[in-house]
N, C-alpha and C positions, 0 to 999 in steps of 0.2 A: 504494500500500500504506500504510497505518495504522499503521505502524511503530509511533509513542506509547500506542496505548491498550495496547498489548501490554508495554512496560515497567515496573518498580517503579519507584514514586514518587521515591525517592531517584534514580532512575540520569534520570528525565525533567525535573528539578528540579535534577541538576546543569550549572554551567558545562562547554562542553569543554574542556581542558588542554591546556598545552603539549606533555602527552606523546603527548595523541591529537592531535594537529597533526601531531607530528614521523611519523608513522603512514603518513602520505602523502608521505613523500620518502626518498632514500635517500643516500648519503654517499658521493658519488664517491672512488675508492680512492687519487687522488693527492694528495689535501688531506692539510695537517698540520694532526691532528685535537689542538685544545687546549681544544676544547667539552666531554669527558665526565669530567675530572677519572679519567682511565684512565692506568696505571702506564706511563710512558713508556717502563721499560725489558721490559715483557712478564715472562710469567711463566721464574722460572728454569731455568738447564738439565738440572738434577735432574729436575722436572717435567718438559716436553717429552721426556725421553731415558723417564720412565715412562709418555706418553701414545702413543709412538711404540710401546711395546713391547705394550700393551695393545689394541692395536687387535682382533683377534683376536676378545676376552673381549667384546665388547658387544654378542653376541646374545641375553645370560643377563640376567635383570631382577637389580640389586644388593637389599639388603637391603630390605624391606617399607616401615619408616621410618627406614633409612639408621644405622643403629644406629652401624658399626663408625664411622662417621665422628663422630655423637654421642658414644660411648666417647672420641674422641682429643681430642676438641675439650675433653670432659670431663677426659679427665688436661692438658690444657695449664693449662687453670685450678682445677685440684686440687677438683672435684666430681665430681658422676656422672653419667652417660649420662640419669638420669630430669631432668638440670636441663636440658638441651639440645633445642632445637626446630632442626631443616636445615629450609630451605627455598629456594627458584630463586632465589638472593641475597635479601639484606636484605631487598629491597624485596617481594614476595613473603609475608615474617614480617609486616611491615606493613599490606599486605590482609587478612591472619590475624586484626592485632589486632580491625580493623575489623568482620571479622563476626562474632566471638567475645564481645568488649567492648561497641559502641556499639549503643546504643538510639536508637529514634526520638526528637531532643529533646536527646539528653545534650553535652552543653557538654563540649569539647574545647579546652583551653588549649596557646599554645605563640608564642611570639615572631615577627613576620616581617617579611623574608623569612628564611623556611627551606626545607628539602630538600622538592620540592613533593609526593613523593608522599602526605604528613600531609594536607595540606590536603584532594587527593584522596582518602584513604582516609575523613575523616571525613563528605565530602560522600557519598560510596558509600551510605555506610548511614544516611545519614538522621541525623546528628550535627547541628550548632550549633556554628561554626567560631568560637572565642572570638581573636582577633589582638591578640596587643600591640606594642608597637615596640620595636627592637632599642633598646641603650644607644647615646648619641651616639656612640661608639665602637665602637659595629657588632656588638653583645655582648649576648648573649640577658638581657634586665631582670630579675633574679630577684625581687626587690622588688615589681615592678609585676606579676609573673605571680602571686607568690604574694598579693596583694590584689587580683587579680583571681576567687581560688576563690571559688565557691558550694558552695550544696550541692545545684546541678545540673551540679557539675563531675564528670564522669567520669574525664580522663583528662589529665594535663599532659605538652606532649612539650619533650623535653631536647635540645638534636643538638649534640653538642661532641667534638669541632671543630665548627662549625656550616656547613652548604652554606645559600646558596653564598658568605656573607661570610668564610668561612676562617676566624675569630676561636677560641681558646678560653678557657674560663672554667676558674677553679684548681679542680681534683677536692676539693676540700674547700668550697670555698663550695657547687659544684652537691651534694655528700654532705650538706651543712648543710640546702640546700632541701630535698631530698627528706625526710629526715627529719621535716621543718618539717610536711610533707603530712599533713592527715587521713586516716584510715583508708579513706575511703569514694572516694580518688582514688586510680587508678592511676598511677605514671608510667613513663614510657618515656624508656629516657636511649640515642639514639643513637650510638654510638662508632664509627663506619664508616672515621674518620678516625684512629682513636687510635694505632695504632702510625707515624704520621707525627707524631706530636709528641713534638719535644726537651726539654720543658722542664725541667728539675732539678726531682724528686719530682712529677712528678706521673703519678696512677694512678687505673686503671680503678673507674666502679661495681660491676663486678663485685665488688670486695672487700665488698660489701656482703651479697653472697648466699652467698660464700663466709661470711662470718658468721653465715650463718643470720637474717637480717635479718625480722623479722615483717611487714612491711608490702608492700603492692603495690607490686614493682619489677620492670620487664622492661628488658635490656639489649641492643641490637641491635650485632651486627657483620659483617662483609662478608668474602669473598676477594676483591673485585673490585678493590679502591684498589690497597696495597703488594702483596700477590701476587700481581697479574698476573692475574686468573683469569675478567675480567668478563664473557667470553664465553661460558665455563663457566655463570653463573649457580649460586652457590650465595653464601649465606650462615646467620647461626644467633640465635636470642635464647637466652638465658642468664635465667632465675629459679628461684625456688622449684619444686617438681615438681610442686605444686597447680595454680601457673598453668600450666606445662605441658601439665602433661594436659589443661587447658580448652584451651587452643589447638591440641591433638594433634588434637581432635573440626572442624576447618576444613584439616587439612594432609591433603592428598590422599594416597594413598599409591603409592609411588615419585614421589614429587614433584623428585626429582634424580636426574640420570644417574647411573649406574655411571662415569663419566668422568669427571664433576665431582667425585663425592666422593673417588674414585682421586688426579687433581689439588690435592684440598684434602688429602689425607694425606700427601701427598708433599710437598706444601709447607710445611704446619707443620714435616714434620724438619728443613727449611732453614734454621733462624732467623737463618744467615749473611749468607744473601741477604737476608732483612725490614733487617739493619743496615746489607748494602751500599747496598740503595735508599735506607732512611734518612737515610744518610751523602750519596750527592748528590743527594737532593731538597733538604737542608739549604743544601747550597751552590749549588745552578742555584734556590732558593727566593728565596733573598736577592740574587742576581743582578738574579732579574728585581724584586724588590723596590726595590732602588737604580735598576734602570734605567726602572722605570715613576718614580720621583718625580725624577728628573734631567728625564722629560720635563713633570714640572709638574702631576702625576697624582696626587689624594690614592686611599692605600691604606689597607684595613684593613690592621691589624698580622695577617700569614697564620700559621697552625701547620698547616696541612695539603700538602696537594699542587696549590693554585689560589689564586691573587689574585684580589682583590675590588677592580675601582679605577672613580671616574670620573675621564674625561678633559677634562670640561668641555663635551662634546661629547655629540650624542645618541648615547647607547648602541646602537641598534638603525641606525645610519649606522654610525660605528666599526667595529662588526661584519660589516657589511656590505659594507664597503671593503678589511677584511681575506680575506673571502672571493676576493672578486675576484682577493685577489695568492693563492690557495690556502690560508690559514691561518684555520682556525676558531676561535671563540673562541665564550664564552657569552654571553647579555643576561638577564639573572636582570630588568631592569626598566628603565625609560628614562632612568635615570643613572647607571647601573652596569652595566661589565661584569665577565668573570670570565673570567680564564685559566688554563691547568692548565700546569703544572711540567712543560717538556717534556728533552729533550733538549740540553746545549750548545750542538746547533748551532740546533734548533729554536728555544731561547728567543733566541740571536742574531739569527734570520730573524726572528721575529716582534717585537723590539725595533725593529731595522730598520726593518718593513713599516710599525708603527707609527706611528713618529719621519714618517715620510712621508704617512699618512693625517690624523694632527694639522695638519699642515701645509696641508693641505687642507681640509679640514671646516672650515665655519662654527665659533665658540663655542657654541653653547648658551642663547638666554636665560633668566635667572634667576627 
């Protein structure tokens, strides 16, 4: 069969991906899973006592475009239901920007390594993957991105916290950039991570739309990270109701269960539980932080829910060593790996497993 002639040029023309790799295997259910940067401690029991009770209800299709759940999402950040795009998680809004926004041709900026489904969304449609490199300090260049625009730039993307280096940059420098931007670029500033970051004053772009901000700005966030909900698949962008409505014209309709939005309503009234997670990912965050450079491991400085380290050693060994003893971990690239913020005893096991695989493994040559 002739598979190719039958494809759009972009989709025939793209590299395959990591994520159509991972396609063909599946994740034995007794590994401890520290590869998807997923909330260790699951979604709260508020949620679950409302998914249990709901069972029932999911023969009846939910709202058209998931309204009641846009409204909530809308009073949590003081706008309205027309600024809110739901979609099968984040990543989902993301494919959205893709066929909504890129044209054959148009230049797509954005630092890497970053979260890879960008890269994949701009190959999709036929984009011009423009790549800068992170700061020596593993931190999206804003300098180097913003002397990187043309005026075949379309679209600059933001991801802070950043996947999978963990790094974030202060909500005012990245507020500085955007503003910096011509008229004639979009940016997208991903926040998927941001209710996992402690740092004294620092806050969402969102305040920007809240302002009524005139320029092209789309803000992505997720239920999947701190609420627990990854499974569910939902997340939302946040803009003006101009870009909205363009992206409304790519969002299928009921594009999210009745279950997920039901979980993502029940979750926001929790916000008890968003600070208990908060409170010890902060402490099992810096745990494993001290205990990856006790073994000799340079690490990004983390503000999310995953460390960024090499061990000196090949990444994709490393990783693969840890499998063996049951603990999964990421290879974002072949000197860096990435672990997710697991549990007390998990990040003990996997500090352990560690300390023993270094021990092992060759160095690295330089």
């Amino acid at each position: 069969m002739q598979v190719e002639t039958l494809l759009r040029r972009s989709i025939r023309e793209k590299p395959a991906s990591k994520r159509s790799a991972r396609q063909k295997t599946s994740t034995p259910r007794d590994m401890v899973r520290m590869n998807l940067n997923e909330n260790a401690y699951g979604m709260s029991d508020t949620v679950q006592q409302a998914l249990r009770a709901s069972v029932a209800d999911n023969s009846m299709y939910q709202d058209f475009y998931a309204y009641d759940i846009r409204k909530k999402v809308a009073d949590l950040h003081g706008l309205t239901a027309d600024h809110i795009l739901i979609g099968a998680g984040s990543s989902a809004v993301i494919d959205m920007l893709g066929e909504v926004f890129i044209n054959y041709g148009d230049e797509v900026l954005y630092c890497s390594p970053t979260y890879e489904a960008f890269p994949d969304m701009v190959s999709d449609n036929g984009g011009v993957r423009v790549e800068v490199p992170l700061t020596a300090d593993y931190r999206f260049d804003l300098a180097a991105l913003r002397a990187a625009v043309t005026d075949k730039t379309k679209m600059v993307i933001l991801v802070n916290p950043n996947n999978p280096t963990g790094t974030c940059l202060p909500a005012a420098e990245v507020e500085a950039f955007v503003r910096s931007l011509p008229d004639h670029v979009l940016a997208v500033v991903d926040e998927a991570y941001f209710e996992y970051v402690d740092t004294p004053g620092h806050y969402s772009l969102i305040r920007l739309v809240q302002q009524g901000y005139g320029k092209p700005l789309i803000v992505l966030r997720t239920f999947s990270k701190i609420y627990g909900l990854a499974g569910l698949r939902i997340g939302y962008a946040v803009a003006d109701p101009a870009l909205i409505d363009q992206l409304m014209k790519a969002c299928q309709a009921w594009n999210v269960s009745r279950i997920a939005t039901l979980a993502a309503t029940v979750a926001l009234d929790d916000q008890a539980y968003v600070e208990k997670v908060r409170a010890a990912n902060t402490i099992e965050r810096q745990r494993l932080y001290s205990g990856l450079r006790a073994l000799g491991c340079t690490v990004a400085e983390p503000a999310a829910n995953f460390l960024y380290f090499d061990t000196g050693r090949d990444a994709a060994a490393v990783s693969g060593a840890l499998a063996g003893r049951r603990i999964l971990i990421g290879t974002p690239n072949a000197r860096f790996n990435r672990v997710t913020v697991g549990t007390p005893a998990e990040n003990a096991a996997f500090l352990q497993a560690l300390a023993e695989v270094l021990d092992a493994l060759p160095k690295r040559a330089t």
